[in-house]
N, C-alpha and C positions, 0 to 999 in steps of 0.2 A: 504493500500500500504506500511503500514512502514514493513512488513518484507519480502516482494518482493525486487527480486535485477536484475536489465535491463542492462545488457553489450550489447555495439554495437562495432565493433572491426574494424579496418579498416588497413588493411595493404598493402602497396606501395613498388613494385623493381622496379626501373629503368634500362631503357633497358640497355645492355651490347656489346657494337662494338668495345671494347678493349679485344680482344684475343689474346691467344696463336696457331698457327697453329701446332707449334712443340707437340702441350698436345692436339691435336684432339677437341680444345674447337669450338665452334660455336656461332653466332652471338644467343643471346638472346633479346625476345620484351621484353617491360617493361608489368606488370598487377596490376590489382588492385582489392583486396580481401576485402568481408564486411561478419564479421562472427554476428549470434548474439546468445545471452544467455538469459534466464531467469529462475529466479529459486523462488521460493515461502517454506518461512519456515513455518512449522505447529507446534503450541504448542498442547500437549496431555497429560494431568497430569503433572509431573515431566519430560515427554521427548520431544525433539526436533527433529523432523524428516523434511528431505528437498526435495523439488520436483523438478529436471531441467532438464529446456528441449534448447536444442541445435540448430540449423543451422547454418553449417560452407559454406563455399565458398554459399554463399546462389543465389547468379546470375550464379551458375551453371560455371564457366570461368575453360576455358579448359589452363593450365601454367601449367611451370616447373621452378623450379629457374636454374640458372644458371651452378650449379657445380651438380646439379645433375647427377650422372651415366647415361649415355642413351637414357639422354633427354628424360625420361619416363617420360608423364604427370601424376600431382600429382590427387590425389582424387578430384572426383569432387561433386556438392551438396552430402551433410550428415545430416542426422538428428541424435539425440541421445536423451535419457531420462534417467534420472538416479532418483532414488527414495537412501536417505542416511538419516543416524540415525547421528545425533548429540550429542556428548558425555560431557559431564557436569564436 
């Protein structure tokens, strides 16, 4: 496990009922976002290569923040993998 690396992320907006009428703003809910990461380093000779793999908005939560344009919901569940070379 010592070159493994476990991010758990967690991020909080609170709702918003202090608008502008004049700026076409809107009442925003508050939500709450858990992203996570892992990623695993590999030694190979002389080189260092990294493997990670991603899940953001991982409960799928359908939000937008506040000032966004449109009030267009943001992405929802995402997965990702990145395979990266480590340079010495």
């Amino acid at each position: 496990w010592e070159k493994t690396q476990v991010q758990l992320e967690y991020n909080f907006s609170a709702a918003q009922n202090r608008i502008n009428l004049d700026f076409g703003e809107r009442k925003s809910p508050a939500f709450h976002l858990i992203n996570l990461r892992i990623a695993q380093s590999i030694a190979h000779k002389r080189n260092t290569f990294q493997l990670a793999f991603a899940v953001e908005n991982l409960f799928n939560l359908r939000y937008h923040d506040h000032l966004d344009i449109g009030y267009v919901p943001r992405m929802g569940r995402n997965f990702s993998f990145t395979f990266g070379y480590i340079l010495r």
